[in-house]
GURO-342593 format. One record per atom (N, C-alpha, C): residue in one letter; x, y, z. Coordinates in steps of 0.05 Angstrom, whole numbers, plus 5000, padded with zeros to 4 digits. Layout:
aXYZ ...
***
This chain:
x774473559293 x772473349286 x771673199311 x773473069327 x772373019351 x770573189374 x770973379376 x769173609387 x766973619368 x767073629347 x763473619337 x763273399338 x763373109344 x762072929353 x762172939380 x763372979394 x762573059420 x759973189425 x760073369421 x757973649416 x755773539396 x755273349384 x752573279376 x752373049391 x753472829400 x752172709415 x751872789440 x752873049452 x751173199478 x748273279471 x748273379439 x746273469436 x743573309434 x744573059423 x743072739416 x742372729434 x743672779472 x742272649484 x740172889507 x740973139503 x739773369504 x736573359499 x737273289475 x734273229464 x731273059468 x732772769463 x731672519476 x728572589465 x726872679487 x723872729483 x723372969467 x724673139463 x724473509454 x723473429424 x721573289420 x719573309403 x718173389389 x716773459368 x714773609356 x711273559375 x710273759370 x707973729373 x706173679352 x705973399342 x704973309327 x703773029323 x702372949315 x702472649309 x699272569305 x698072359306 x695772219294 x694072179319 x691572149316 x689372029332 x686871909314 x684871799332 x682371689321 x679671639344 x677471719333 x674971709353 x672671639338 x670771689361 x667471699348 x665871809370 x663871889355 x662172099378 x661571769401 x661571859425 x660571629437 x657871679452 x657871419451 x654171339461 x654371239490 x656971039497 x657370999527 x660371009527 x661571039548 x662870959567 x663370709584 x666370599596 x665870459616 x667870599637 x668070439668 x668870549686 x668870869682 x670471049680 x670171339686 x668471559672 x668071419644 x665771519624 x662871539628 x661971269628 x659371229633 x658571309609 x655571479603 x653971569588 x655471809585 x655871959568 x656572289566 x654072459563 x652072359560 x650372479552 x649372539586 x648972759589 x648672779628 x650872649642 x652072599625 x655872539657 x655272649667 x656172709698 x656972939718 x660372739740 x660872529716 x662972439734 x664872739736 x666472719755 x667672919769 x666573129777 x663973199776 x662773379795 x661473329820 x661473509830 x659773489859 x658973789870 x657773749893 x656374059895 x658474269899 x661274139907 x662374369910 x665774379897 x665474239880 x668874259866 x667374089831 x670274129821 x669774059802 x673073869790 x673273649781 x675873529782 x676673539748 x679573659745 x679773699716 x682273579711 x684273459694 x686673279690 x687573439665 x691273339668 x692273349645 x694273279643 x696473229618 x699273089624 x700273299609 x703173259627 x704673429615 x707073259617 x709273469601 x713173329607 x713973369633 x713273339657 x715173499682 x717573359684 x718573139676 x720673049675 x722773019638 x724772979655 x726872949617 x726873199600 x727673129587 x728673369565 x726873539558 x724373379561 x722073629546 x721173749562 x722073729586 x720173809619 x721574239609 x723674249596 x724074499601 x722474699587 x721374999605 x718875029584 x715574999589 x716274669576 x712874599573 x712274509598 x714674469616 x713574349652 x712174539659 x712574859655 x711375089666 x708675149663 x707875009646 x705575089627 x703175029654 x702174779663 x700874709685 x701374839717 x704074929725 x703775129739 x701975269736 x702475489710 x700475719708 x697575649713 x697075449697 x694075309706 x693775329729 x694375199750 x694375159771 x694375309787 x696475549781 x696675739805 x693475989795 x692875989772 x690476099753 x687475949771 x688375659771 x685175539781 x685675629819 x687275669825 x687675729851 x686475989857 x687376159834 x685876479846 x684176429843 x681576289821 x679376309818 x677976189838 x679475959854 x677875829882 x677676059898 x680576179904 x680676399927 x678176589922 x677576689905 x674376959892 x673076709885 x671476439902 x669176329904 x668276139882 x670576049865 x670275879848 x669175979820 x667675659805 x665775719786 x663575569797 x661275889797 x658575719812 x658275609833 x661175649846 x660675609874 x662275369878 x662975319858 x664775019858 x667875089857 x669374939874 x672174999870 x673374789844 x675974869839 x676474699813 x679474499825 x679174159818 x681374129829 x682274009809 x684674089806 x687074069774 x688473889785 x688973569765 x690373439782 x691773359752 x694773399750 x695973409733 x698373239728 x699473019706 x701172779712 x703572819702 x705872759703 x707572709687 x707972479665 x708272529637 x708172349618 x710972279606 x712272469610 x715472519602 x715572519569 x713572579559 x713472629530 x713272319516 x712672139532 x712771859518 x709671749517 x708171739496 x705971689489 x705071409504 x706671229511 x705870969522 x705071129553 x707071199564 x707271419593 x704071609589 x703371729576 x700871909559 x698571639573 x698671509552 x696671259553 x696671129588 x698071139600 x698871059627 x696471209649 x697971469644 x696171749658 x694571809654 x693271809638 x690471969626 x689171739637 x690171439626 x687571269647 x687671199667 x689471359683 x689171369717 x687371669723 x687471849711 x685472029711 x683671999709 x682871869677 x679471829671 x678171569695 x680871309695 x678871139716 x680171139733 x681671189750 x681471229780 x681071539789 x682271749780 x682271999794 x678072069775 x678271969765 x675272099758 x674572349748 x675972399727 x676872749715 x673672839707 x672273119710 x670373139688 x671473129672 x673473309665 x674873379635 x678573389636 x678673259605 x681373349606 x682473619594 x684373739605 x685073999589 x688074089595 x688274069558 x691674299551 x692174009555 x691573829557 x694173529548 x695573649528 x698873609522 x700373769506 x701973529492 x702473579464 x703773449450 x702573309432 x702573309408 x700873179392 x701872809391 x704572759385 x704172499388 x702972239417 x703072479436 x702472449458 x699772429458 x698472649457 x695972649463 x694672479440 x695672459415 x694172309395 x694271969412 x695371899424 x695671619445 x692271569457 x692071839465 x689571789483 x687071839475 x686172049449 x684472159444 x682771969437 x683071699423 x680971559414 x679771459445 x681171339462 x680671269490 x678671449505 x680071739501 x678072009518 x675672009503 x674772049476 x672572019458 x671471779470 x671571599466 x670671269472 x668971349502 x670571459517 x670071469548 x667571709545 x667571889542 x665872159534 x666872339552 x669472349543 x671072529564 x671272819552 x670173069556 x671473319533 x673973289544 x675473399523 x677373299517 x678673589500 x678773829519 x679874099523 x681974229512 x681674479488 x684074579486 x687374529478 x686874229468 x689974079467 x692474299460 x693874239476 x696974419467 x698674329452 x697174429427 x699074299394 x696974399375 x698574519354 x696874649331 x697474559307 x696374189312 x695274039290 x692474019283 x691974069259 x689774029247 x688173799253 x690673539272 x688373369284 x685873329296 x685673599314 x684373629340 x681273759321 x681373789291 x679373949291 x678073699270 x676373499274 x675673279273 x672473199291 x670873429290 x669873399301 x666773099295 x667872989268 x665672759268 x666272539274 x669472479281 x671572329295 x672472349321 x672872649334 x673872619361 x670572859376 x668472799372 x667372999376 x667573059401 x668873029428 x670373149448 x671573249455 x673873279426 x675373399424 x676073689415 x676673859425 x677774169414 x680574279413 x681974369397 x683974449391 x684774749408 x686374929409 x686175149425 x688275389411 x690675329404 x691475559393 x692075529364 x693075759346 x692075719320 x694275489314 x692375339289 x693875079272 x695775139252 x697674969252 x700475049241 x698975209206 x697575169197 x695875239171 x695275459169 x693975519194 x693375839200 x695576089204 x697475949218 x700176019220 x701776099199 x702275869186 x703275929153 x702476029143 x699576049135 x699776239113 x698376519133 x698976559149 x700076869155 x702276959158 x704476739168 x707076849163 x707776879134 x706876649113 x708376759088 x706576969071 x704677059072 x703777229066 x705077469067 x706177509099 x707177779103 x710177689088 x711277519089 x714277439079 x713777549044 x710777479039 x711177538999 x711577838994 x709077979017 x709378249013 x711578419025 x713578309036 x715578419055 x718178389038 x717978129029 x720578049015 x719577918989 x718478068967 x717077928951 x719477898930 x721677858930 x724377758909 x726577528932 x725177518955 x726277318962 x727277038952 x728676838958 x729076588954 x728676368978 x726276338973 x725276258997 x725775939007 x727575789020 x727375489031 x726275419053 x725575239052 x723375149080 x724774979097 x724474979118 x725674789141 x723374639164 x723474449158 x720374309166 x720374069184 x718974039216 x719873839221 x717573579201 x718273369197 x718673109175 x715972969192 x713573069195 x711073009205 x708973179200 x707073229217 x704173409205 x704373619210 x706173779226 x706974009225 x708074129205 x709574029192 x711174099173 x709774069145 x708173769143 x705973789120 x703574099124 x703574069164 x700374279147 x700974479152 x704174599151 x705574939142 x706074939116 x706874789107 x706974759078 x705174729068 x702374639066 x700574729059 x699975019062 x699875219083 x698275439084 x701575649066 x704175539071 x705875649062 x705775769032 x705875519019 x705575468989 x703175668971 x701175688999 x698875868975 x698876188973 x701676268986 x704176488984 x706076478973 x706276328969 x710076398962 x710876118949 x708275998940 x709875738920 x711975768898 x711575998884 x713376048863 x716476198870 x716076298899 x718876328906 x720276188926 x719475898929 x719875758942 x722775578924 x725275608930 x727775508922 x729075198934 x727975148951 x729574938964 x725974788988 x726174558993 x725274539018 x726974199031 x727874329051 x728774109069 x727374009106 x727673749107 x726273649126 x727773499152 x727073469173 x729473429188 x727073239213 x728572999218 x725972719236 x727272799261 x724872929284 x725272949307 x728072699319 x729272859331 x732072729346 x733772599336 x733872649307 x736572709292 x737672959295 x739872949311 x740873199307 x742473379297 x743973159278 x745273209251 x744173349225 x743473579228 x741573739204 x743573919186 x747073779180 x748073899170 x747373919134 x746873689129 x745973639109 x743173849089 x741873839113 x739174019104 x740374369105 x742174409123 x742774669125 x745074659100 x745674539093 x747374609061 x746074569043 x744174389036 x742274389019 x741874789019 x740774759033 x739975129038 x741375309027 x743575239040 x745175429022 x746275408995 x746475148987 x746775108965 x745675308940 x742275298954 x739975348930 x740175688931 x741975728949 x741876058957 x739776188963 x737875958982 x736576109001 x736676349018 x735576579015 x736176759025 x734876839049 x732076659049 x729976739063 x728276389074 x729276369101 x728476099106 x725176119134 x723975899121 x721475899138 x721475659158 x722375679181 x722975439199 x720475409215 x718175089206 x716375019225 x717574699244 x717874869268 x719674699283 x720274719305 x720374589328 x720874619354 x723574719368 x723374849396 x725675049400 x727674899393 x728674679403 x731674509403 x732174579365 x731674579354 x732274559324 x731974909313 x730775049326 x731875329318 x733675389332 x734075239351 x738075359366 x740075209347 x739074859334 x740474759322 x741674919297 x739675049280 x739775219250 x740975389260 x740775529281 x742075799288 x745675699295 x746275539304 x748775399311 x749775389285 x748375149268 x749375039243 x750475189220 x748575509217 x748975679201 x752075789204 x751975899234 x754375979245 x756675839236 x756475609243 x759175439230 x758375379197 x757175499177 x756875499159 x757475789141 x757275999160 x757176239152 x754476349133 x752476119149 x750276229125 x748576399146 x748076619127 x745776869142 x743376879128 x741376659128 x738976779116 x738176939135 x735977019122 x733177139143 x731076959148 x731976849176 x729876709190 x726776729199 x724976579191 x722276649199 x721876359217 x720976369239 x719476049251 x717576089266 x716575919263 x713675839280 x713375959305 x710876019313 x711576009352 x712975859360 x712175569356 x712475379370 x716175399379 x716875539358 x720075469361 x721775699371 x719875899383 x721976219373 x721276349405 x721876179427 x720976309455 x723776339455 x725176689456 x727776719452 x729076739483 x727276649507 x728376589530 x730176279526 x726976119521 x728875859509 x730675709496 x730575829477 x732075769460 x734175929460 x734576079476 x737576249485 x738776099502 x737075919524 x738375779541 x739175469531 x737575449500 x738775229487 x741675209470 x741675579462 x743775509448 x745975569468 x746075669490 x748575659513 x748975349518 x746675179524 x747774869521 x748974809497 x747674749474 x748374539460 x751574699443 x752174989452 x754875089445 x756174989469 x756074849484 x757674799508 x758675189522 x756575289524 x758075549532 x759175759509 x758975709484 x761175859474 x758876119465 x756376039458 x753976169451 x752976309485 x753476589481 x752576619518 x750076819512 x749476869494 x747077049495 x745577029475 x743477219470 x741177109443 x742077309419 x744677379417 x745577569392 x742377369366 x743577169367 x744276979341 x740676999335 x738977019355 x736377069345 x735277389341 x736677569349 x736477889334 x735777789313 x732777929303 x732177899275 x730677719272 x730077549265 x727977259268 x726277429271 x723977339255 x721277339249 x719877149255 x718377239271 x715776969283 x712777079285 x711576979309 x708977009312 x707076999335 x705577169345 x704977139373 x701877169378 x700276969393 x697477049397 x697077049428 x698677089454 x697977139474 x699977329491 x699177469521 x701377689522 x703177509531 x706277789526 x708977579539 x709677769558 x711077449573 x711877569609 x713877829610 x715477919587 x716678169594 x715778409587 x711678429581 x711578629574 x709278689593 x710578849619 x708878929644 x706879159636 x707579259617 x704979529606 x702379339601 x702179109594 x699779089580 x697278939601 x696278999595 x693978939627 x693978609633 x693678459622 x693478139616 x696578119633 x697678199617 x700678079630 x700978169667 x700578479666 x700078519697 x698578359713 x695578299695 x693478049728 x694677909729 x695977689704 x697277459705 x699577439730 x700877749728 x703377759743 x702377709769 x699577869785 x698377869800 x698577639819 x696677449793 x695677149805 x698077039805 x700777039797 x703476829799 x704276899825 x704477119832 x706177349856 x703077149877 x701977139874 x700077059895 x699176699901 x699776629883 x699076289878 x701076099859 x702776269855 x705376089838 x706875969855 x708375729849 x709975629854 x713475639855 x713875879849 x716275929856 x717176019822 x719176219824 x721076309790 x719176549787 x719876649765 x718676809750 x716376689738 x714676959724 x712276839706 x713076809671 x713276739669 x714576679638 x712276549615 x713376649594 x711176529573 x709676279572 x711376119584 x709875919589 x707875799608 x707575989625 x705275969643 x703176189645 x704476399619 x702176569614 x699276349598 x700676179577 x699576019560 x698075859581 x698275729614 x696975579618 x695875679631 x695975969645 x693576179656 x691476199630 x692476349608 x690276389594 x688576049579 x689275869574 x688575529577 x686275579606 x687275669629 x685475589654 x683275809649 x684276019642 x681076239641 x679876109616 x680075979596 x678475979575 x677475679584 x678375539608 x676475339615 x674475419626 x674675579647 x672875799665 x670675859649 x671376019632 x669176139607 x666975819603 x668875639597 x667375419578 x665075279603 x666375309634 x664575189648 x661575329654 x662275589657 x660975869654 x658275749638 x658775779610 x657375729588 x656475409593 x656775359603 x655475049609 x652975139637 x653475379652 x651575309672 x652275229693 x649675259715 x650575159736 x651574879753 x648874669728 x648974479734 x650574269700 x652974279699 x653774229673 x654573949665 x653773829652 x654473539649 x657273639632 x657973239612 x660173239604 x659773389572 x657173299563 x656173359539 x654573689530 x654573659554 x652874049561 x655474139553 x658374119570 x660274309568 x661574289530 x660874129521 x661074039493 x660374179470 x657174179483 x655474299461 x655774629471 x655774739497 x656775069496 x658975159488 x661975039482 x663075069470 x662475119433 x661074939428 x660574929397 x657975159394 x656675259409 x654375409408 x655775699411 x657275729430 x658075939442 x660776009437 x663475879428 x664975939431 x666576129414 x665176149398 x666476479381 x666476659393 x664076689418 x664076949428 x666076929449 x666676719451 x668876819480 x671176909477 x671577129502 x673377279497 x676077199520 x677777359518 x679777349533 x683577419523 x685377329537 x688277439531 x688177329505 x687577229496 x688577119465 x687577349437 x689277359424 x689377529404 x687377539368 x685877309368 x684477279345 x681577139361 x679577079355 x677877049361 x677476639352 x675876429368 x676276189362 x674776179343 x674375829328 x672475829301 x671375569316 x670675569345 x668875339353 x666175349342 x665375119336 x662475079322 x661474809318 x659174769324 x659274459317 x660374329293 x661474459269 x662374279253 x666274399256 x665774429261 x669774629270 x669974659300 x671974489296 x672974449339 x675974629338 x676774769315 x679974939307 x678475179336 x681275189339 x682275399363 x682275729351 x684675819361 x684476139347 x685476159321 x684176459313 x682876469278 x686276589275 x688176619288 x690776849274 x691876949301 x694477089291 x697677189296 x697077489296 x698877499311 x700577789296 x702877699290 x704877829276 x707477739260 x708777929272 x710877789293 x713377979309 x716177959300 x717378089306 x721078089307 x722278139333 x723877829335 x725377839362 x727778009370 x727378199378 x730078339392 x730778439419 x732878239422 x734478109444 x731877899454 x731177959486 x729477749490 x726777739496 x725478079473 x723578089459 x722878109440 x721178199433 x718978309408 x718178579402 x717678569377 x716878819362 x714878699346 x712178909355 x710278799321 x711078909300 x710678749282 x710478779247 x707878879237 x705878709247 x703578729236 x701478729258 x698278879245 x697878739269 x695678539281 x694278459294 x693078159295 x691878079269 x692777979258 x691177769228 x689877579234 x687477509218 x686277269218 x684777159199 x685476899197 x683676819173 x683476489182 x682276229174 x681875969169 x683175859147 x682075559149 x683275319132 x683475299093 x683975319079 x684875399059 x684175579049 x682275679028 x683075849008 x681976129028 x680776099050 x679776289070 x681076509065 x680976739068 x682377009058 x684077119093 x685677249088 x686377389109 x685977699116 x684977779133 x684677909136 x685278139173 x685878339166 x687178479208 x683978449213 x684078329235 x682878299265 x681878619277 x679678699280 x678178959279 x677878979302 x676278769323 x675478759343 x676978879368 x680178899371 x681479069386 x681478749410 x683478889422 x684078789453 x681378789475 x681178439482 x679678499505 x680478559532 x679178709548 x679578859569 x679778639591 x681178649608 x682478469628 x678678519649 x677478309652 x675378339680 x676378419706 x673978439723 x675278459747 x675978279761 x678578249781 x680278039782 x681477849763 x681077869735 x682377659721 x679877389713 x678277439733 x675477189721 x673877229709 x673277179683 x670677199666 x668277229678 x666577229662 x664277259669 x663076999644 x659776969650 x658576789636 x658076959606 x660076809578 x659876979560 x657476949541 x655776789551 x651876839541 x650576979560 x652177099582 x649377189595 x649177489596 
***
């Protein structure tokens, strides 16, 4: 008994920021700006004839830094190759990127040293929903676009409220109900319990969950970011003789369930989110929070998840090779890992968006070619976007994988569908072909 209090309050403090990506915001289309905003309508704050200045916050420090710190590398070392082959339009791009440490006050801090002193055109891939929900009414207000956010809450797609705002990979809704879909027809006598983090993530999986598998849904339990005591919810589980559990939830809490079970002896069949199932990470979570005793990723063999961009250990696939390319040439040191594939492909689909804005692109130009244009753009991501002036939602769908050892196997293959009763349907269009060098081209012209 003393060793598991030991061992959870290592883990209590392990955690600290390791957060959900989730949380609230509020806007309005804006008419002005002050200091870094101005008018949006023809901004060109952060441009000039020959660069272009773009911002974003991330965790580089504390608990959440592991992971999501990587994410802006990739960016970075991504906007670097595209300076090296002559920019966009001739403009170089300069990424100037903050540390927030996952604390929304810290969020609010940075972003307005970006928008008014560093002078951003745009922000992009700010990550974390309670985080970024800090700033978005501020960025809106200012007429800042306000790029791609890294979090797949249904927040970001608000476009008569944040109309600066765009979302970027699919929303926990879209997610859900493609994972339980394949869960009804896969395991259609299942006993299905849910494991949810206790915010909008967890409300808007359970929404897309439920319109699958409501009737074999046996149990649902909920668990409030950095509590790390989820013994409770994991017996609940077993109680109901869950056989078959759907975890929407961040990595630290699928090493936690994977731990908890162990010392429970409970074996469902695990399904979770992206967000939670990078089995590099969360292998190196459960070697921590076992103090050592967990030394490898046995415990995620099997897990069912979900994937819309390539991963760093699969060198066959062309995306993954340029990516490898541009790290080997402009990275900052380690390997290329999933998480900076995510902020390479974030930096090319900015590329695209400036592209589609033109040569000479204000703040509001780059706005409206996104909403005009952005279905057609292509790139490493696996479902196609649903940008439009009335829908600012990111990508349309998954494919549904199985982790084994410290990869993947498809199940299925790319699905896609939208926000409720929307149908699902496999993705026809096939894989787009890597350009030359890795840089788009203008996808209207």
């Amino acid at each position: 008994m003393r060793r598991s209090r030991r061992v959870r309050a290592l883990v209590a403090l392990a955690l600290g920021a390791v957060l959900a990506l989730a949380g609230c915001g509020a806007g309005g289309r804006p008419d002005s700006g002050s200091g870094g905003g101005g008018q949006s309508e023809g901004s060109t704050v952060g441009i000039t004839a020959d660069s272009i200045k773009v911002g974003s916050h991330f965790p580089l420090t504390g608990v959440a830094a592991p992971g999501y710190s990587e994410i802006p590398t990739g960016t970075k070392a991504y906007f670097d190759w595209v300076n090296a082959h002559g920019g966009v339009n001739g403009r170089k791009i300069d990424y100037v990127f903050r540390d927030d440490a996952y604390n929304p006050t810290q969020t609010s801090q940075v972003v307005n040293e970006l928008v008014l002193q560093d002078q951003v055109f745009a922000i992009l891939g700010g990550l974390g929903t309670p985080t970024h929900g800090a700033v978005v009414d501020f960025l809106n207000t200012e007429g800042v676009p306000d790029l791609f956010v890294s979090s797949g809450s249904l927040l970001w797609d608000q476009p008569q409220k944040h109309p600066m705002t765009f979302g970027w990979q699919p929303d926990y809704e879209v997610e859900a109900k493609i994972l339980a879909d394949h869960v009804a027809k896969t395991f259609p006598q299942a006993r299905v319990g849910l494991f949810l983090q206790n915010d909008d993530v967890g409300t808007d999986a359970e929404r897309g969950i439920r319109r699958y598998l409501d009737k074999q849904i046996v149990a649902v339990e909920r668990y409030t970011p950095g509590n790390t005591d989820i013994g409770p919810q994991m017996s609940a589980l077993q109680a109901a003789n869950a056989d078959l559990v759907i975890g929407f939830n961040v990595p630290s809490y699928t090493a936690l369930t994977q731990l908890q079970g162990q010392k429970l002896n409970y074996k469902p069949q695990w399904v979770y989110s992206n967000i939670g199932a990078d089995p590099v990470l969360v292998g190196s979570l459960l070697g921590r929070f076992s103090q050592g005793q967990v030394t490898d990723n046995a415990l995620l063999n099997g897990i069912i998840t979900d994937e819309y961009l390539p991963r760093a250990d699969n060198p066959a696939d062309p995306w993954t090779a340029q990516f490898d390319a541009i790290w080997k040439a402009h990275g900052d040191g380690g390997a290329l890992s999933n998480f900076r594939i995510f902020g390479m492909s974030q930096g090319y689909a900015f590329v695209q968006a400036m592209l589609a804005a033109g040569p000479n692109p204000t703040r509001q130009g780059l706005v409206e070619a996104i909403e005009k244009g952005g279905t057609q753009f292509q790139g490493p991501w696996a479902a196609p976007y649903r940008f439009t002036a009335d829908k600012h939602s990111g990508m349309s769908g998954v494919k549904v994988v199985q982790v084994t050892g410290q990869t993947t196997k498809a199940l299925t293959p790319v699905r896609t569908t939208s926000n409720g009763d929307a149908p699902i349907q496999d993705e026809t269009a096939g894989e787009t072909p890597v350009p030359p060098n890795g840089i788009p081209t203008n996808p209207g012209a």
